[in-house]
C-alpha positions as CSV (number, residue, x, y, z in Angstrom):
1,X,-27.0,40.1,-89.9
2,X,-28.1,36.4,-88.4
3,X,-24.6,33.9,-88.7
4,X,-25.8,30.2,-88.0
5,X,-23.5,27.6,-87.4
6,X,-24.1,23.8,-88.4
7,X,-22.5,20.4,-86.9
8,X,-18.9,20.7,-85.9
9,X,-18.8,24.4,-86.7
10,X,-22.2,24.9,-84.1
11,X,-19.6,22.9,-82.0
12,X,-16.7,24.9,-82.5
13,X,-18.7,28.0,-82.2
14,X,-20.6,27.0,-78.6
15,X,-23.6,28.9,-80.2
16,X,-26.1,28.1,-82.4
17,X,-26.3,31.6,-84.2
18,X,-24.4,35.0,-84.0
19,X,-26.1,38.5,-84.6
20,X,-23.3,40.4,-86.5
21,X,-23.8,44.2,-86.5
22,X,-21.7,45.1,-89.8
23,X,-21.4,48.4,-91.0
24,X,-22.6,49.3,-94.2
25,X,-20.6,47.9,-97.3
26,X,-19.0,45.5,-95.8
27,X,-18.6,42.1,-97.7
28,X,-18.7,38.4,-96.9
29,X,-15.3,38.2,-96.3
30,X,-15.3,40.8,-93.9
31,X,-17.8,38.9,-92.0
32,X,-15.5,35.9,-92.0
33,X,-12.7,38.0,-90.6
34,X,-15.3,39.2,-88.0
35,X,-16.3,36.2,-86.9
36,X,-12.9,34.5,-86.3
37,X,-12.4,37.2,-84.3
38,X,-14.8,36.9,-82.3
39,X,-14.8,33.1,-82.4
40,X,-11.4,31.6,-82.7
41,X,-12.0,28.2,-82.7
42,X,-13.5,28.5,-86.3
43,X,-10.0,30.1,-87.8
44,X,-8.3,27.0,-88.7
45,X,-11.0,25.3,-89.7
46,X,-12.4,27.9,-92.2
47,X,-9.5,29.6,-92.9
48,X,-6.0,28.6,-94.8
49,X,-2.0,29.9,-93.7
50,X,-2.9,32.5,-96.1
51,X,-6.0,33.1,-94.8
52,X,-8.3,32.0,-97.9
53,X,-11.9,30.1,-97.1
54,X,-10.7,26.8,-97.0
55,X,-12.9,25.2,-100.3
56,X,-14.7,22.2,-98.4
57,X,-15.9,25.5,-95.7
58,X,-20.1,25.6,-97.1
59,X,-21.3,28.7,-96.7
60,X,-24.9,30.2,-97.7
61,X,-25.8,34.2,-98.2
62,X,-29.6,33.6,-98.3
63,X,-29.9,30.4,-99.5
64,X,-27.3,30.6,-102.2
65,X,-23.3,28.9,-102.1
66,X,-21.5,32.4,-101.8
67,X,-18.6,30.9,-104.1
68,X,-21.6,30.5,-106.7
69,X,-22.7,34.2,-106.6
70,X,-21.5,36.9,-109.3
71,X,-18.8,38.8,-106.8
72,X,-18.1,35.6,-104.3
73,X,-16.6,36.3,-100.7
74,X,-16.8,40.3,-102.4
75,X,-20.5,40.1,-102.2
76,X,-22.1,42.9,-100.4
77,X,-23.8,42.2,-97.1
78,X,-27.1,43.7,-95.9
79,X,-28.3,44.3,-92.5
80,X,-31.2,41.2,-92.7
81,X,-29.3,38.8,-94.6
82,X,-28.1,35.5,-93.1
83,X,-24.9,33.5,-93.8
84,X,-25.1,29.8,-92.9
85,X,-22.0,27.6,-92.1
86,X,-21.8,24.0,-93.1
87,X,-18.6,21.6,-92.5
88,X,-17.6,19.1,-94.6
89,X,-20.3,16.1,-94.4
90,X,-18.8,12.6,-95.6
91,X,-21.1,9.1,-95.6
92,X,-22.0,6.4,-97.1
């Protein structure tokens, strides 16, 4: 599985993109807990005290807002897909 990190998290990360072996049936929140493992520096800043995605974390399973999809951070990860991390982006 390609992981690609965006702004402060590419930051955060010191890596533009992560190949994540997972083994089969293992979900997007197992990923999560995968990569905080291997890349502490994201922890706080994706995951709560309680260890819930923080709700402004923006994160894309091919394209589409994992909290959006049908089974959420439960969803079913396959060996080509990509997850893409975005921080919180504020302007004006």
């Amino acid at each position: 599985m390609q992981v690609r990190f965006y702004a402060t998290f590419r930051s955060l990360a010191g890596t533009r993109q992560l190949d994540l072996p997972l083994p089969p049936g293992c979900t997007a929140r197992q990923a999560v807990e995968e990569i905080v493992t291997r890349i502490p520096a994201l922890r706080p800043h994706w995951l709560d005290e309680d260890g819930r995605m923080h709700a402004h974390v923006y994160a894309l399973l091919n394209g589409a807002e994992v909290s959006t999809l049908p089974d959420g951070w439960n969803t079913p990860l396959q060996p080509e897909d990509s997850l893409d991390f975005f921080p919180p982006v504020a302007g004006g």
